[in-house]
C-alpha positions in Angstrom: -14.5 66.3 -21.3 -14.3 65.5 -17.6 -16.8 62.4 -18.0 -14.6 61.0 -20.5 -11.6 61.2 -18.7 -13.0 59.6 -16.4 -14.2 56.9 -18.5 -10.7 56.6 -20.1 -9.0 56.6 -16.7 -11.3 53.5 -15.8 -10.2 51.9 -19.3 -6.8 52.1 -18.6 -7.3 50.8 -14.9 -9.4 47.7 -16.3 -6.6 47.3 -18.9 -4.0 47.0 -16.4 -5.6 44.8 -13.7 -6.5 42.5 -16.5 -2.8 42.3 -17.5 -1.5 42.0 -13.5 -4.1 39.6 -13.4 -2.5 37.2 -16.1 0.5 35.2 -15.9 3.7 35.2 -18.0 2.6 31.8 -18.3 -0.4 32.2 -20.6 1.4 34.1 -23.3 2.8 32.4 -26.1 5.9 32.3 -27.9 7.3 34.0 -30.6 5.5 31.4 -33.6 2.5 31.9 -31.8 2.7 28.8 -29.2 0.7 28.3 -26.0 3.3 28.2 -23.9 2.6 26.4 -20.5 4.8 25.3 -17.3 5.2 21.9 -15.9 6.1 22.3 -12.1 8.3 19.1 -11.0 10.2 17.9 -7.9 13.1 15.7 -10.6 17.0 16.2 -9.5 19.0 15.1 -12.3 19.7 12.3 -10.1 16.0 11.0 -9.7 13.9 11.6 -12.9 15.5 14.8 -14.1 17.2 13.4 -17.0 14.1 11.5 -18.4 11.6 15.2 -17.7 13.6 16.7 -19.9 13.8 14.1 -22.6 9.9 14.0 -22.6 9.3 17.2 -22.6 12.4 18.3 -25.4 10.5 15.2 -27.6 6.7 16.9 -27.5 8.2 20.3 -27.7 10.1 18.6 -31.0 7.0 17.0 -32.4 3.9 19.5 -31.6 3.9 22.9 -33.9 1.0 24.3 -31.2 2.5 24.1 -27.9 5.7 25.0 -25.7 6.4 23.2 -22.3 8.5 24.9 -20.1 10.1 22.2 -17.1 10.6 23.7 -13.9 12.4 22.2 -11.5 11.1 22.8 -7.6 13.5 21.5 -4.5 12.6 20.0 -1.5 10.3 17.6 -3.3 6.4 17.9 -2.4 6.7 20.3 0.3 8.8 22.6 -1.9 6.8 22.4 -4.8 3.6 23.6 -2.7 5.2 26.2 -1.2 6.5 27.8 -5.0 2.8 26.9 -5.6 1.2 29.2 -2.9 3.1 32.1 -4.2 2.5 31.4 -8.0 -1.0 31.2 -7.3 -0.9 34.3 -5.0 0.9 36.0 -7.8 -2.0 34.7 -10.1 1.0 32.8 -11.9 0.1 29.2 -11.5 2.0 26.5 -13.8 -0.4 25.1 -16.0 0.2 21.2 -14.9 2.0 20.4 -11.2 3.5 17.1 -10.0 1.5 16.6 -6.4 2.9 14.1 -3.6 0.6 11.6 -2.1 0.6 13.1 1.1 -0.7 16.9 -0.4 -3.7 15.2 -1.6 -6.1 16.8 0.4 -4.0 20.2 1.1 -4.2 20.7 -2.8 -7.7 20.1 -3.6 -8.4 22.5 -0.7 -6.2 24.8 -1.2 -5.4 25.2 -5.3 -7.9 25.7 -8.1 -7.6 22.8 -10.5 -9.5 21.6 -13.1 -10.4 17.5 -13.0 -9.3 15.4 -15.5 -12.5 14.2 -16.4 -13.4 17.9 -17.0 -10.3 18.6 -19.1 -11.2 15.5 -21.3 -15.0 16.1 -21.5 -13.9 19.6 -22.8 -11.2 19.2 -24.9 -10.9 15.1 -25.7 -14.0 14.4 -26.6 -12.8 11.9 -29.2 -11.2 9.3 -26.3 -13.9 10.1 -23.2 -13.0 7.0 -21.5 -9.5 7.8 -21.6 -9.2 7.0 -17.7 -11.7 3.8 -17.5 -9.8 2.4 -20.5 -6.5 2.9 -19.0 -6.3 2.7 -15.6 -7.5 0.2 -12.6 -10.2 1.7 -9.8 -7.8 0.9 -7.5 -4.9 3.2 -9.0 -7.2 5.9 -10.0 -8.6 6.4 -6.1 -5.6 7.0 -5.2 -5.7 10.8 -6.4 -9.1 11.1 -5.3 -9.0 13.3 -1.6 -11.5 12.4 1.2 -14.5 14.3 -0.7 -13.8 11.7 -3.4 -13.6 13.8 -6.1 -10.9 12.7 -8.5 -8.1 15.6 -8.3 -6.0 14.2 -10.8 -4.1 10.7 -12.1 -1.4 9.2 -10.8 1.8 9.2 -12.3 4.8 8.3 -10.4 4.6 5.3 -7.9 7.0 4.2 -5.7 7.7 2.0 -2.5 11.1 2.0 0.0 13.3 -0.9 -0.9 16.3 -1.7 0.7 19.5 -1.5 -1.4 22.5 -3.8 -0.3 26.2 -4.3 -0.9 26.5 -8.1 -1.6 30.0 -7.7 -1.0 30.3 -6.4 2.1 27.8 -8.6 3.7 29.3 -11.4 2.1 33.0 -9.7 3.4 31.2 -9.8 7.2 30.3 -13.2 6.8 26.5 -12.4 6.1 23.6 -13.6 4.2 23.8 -12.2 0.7 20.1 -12.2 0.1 20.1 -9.3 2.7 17.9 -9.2 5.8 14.1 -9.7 5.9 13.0 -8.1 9.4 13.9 -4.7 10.9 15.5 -6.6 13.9 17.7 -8.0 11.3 18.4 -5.0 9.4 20.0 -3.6 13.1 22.0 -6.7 13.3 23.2 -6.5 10.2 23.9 -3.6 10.6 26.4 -3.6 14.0 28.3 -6.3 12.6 28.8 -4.0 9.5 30.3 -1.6 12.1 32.3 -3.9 13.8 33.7 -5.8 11.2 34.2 -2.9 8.5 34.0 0.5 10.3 31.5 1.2 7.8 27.8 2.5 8.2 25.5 -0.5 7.9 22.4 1.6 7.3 21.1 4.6 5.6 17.2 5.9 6.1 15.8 8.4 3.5 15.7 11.8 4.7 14.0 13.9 2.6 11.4 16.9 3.0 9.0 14.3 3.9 8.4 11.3 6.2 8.0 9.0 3.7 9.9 6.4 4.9 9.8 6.6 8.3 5.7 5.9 7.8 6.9 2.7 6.6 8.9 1.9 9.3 6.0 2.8 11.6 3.2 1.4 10.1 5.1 -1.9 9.2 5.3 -2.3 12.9 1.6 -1.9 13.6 1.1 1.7 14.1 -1.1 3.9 11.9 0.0 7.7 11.2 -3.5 8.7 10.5 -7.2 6.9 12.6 -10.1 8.4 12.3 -9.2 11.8 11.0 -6.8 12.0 13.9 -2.6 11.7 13.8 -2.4 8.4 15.7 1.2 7.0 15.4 2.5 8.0 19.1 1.2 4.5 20.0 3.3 1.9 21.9 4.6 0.3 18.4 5.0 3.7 16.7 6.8 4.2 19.4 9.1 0.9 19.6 9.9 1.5 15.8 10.9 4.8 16.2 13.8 3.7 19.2 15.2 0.9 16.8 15.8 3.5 14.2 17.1 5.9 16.8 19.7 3.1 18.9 20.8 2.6 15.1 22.1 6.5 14.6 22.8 6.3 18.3 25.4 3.4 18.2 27.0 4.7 14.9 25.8 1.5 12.6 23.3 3.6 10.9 23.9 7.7 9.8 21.9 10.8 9.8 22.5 12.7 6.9 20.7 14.3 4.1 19.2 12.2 1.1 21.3 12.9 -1.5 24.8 12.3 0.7 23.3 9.2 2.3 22.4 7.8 -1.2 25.6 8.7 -3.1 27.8 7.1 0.4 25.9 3.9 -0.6 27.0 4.2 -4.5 30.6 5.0 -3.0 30.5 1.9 -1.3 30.6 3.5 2.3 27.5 2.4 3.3 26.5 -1.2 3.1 22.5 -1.4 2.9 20.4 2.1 1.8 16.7 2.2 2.7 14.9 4.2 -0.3 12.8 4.5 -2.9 12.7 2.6 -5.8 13.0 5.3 -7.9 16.6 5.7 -7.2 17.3 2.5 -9.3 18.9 4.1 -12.2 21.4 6.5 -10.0 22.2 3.3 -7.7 22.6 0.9 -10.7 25.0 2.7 -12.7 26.9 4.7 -9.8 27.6 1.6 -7.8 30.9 -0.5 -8.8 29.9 -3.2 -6.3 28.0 -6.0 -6.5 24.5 -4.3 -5.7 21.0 -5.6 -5.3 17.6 -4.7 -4.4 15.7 -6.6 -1.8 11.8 -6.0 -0.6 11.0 -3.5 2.4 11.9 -5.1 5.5 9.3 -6.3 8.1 8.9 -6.3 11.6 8.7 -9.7 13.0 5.4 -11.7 12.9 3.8 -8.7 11.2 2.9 -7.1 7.9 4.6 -5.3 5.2 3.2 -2.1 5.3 4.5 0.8 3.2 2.9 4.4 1.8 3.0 5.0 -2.1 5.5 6.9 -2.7 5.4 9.5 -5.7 3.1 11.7 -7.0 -0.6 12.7 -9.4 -0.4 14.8 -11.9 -3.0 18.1 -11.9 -3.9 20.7 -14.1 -3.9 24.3 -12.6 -4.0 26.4 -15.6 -6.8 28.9 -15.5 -6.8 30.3 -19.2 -9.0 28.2 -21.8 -5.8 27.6 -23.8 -3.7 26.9 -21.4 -5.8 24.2 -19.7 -6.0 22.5 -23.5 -2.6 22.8 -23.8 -2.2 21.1 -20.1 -4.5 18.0 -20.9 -2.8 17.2 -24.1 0.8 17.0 -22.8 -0.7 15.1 -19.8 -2.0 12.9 -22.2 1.0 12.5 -24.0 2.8 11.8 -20.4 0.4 8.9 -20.3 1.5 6.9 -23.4 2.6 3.6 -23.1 6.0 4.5 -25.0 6.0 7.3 -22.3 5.2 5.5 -19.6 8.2 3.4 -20.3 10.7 5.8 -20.8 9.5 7.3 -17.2 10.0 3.9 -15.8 13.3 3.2 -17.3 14.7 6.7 -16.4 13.2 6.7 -12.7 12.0 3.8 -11.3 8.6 4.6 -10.5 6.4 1.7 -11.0 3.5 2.4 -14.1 -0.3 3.6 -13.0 -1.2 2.5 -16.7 -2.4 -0.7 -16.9 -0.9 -1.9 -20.1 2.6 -0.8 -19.7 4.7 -3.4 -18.5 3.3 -6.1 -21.1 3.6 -4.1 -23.8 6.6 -5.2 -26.5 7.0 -1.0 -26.9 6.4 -1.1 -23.0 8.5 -2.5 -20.7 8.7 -5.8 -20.9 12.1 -6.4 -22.0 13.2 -4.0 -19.7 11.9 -5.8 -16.6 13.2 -9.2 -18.0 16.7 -7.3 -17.4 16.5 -5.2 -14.9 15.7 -7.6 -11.1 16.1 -4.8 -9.0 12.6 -3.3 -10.0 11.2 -7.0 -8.9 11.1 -6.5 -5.6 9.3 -2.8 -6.0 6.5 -5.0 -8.2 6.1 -7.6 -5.5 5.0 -5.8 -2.8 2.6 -3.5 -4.6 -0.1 -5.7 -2.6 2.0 -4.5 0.6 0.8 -0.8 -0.4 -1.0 1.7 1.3 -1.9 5.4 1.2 0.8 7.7 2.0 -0.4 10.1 5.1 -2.5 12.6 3.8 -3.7 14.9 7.2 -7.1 16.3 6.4 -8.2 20.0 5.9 -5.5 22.5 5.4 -3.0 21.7 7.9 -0.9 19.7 5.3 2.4 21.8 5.3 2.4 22.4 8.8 1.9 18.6 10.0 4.6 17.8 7.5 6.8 19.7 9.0 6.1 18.5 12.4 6.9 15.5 11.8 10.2 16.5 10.1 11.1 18.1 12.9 10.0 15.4 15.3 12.5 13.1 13.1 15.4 15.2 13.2 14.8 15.6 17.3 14.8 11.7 17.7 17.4 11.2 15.3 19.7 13.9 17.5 19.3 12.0 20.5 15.9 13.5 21.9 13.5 11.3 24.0 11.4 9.2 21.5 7.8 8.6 23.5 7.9 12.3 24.3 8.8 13.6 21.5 6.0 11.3 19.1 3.6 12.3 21.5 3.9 16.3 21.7 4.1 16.1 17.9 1.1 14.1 17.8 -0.7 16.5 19.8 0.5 19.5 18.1 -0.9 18.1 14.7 -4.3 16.6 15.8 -4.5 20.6 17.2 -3.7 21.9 14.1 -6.8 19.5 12.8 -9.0 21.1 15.3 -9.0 24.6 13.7 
């Protein structure tokens, strides 16, 4: 009698890590769906909308599987932090939106499952899915510095600069907007003068998205040999014209969504952000609004990070990580791909998307301001992605290097300690 108490006690034990050990996620609804989460960084305002209308249309038209959309604040950053403690939990979404610059954190960090390995698994009717559909190019841009392919890319972007045609035309500017950074401050003082308007707004989200453009479009490079390298002389340089800007009152520090919505309300006369903000700046604005390329620094290149994010499956349970590859799949239709375009912004990763007559071509006949965002795709490089597992808190750093420049703080010093604080964070 004692032994099999025993035994039963260690039955029930079993029986109960097994169940702590499972997430809420891998149990299915009450018609006996798989029911998986889909971990996203879409406000209403940017993507939102068009998340939930793909995922209400394959919840609609599948009878085997439930999506569930969760929204995660903060963009990237946030949605890695909910990440750590749903996997620490052992309650990982079964697909996640990553941002460029998580690349590598992820991949060390999370379990995942490859796409390749998801199709070879559970697709083994379309096992070229990726060759067929996307370019090299495109698809090495979710592979980290091991090269192994962590997932596909799903949301591009690049900074664009928005403008108010009628007040530059009202202060006697050039409508077409300015081409160079030196311009952009120019522009942006006689805004000041003439209007008592803000002339610029920067992105300022969890991340230093835009600010890499800035930098690296004057010559700088956030990232050289495995080392954070952008407390050079031009780094630098970039970093005080952005600063004089806030400093003199023609530009303004504020967070991302007021800064954005100031420029729909017509307080703010040119916006520097993403493309995917087209929709909510097209609509919102009752001026006469237009999109121009990411400015330049004079005599040098256009230089900007792709902006948005790969998709990744991180479902554990055999189920589950079916379940993940065929919405993902789904998410990568052409009709899908459009209706992500048209909602966001985000340029396509699929290769046959914007020729397609149930694609996008119409749409970009109609809609210029995503020109701009096309053109200088060639412009495009890798958004900052520090190596080993030091992603979150090199992020970080720089946000807070940005928000001590922007307050007034001395720009070579504070680059530099910043600089050094991350490239110690490498060393470990």
């Amino acid at each position: 009698m004692k032994k099999l108490g025993i035994i039963l006690l260690i039955f029930i034990l079993s029986c109960s890590l097994i169940a702590c050990g499972k997430s809420d996620n891998s149990a299915k609804t009450e018609d006996g769906k798989v029911k998986i989460e889909y971990y996203h960084v879409n406000a209403e305002t940017q993507g939102g909308v068009s998340v939930k209308e793909l995922v209400d249309n394959f919840n609609k038209n599948n009878d085997h599987i439930e999506v569930v959309a969760t929204y995660n604040p903060d963009m990237y950053k946030g949605l890695m932090q909910n990440l750590q403690a749903k996997q620490a939990a052992k309650e990982s979404p079964a697909i996640v939106q990553v941002g460029w610059a998580f690349l590598d954190y992820f991949s060390n960090n999370f379990d995942y499952v490859s796409p390749q390995d998801a199709i070879d698994e559970f697709d083994k009717e379309d096992p070229n899915f990726l060759k067929d559909n996307f370019l090299p190019n495109i698809l090495d841009l979710a592979k980290n510095s091991q090269g192994d392919q962590v997932g596909i890319p799903y949301s591009l972007s690049t900074p664009v600069l928005y403008i108010n045609r009628d007040i530059l035309k009202e202060c006697g500017l050039p409508e077409a907007g300015p081409q160079t950074w030196q311009e952009v401050s120019e522009f942006a003082k006689t805004i000041k003068e003439k209007t008592g308007k803000y002339g610029l707004y920067i992105q300022e989200p969890q991340d230093f998205w835009a600010q890499q453009a800035l930098v690296e479009s004057n010559g700088a490079k956030m990232i050289q040999d495995k080392k954070a390298s952008f407390a050079d002389p031009q780094g630098i340089e970039a970093m005080e014209l952005y600063q004089a800007m806030v400093k003199d009152g023609s530009a303004i520090h504020i967070s991302w969504d007021e800064g954005v919505q100031s420029f729909v309300d017509g307080n703010i006369a040119m916006c520097y952000t993403t493309i995917a903000r087209r929709e909510q700046i097209q609509k919102g604005a009752q001026f006469d609004v237009a999109a121009v390329k990411s400015p330049t620094f004079q005599g040098k290149d256009r230089c900007i990070p792709a902006g948005g994010c790969f998709l990744a499956i991180t479902a554990t349970d055999k189920d589950q990580v079916k379940a993940a590859w065929e919405f993902e799949k789904y998410l990568y239709g052409v009709e899908q791909m459009a209706t992500w375009t048209k909602g966001t912004g985000y340029t396509p990763p699929r290769k046959d998307v914007a020729d397609a007559e149930n694609g996008l071509k119409s749409f970009l006949e109609e809609n210029q301001m995503m020109k701009p965002a096309i053109e200088q795709s060639k412009d495009v490089v890798s958004w900052a992605s520090f190596p080993g597992n030091a992603g979150l808190e090199a992020e970080q750093l720089l946000l807070d290097m940005r928000d001590e420049i922007l307050a007034g703080g001395n720009v070579k010093e504070s680059m530099t300690q910043t600089q050094e604080k991350i490239n110690n964070l490498l060393e470990k």
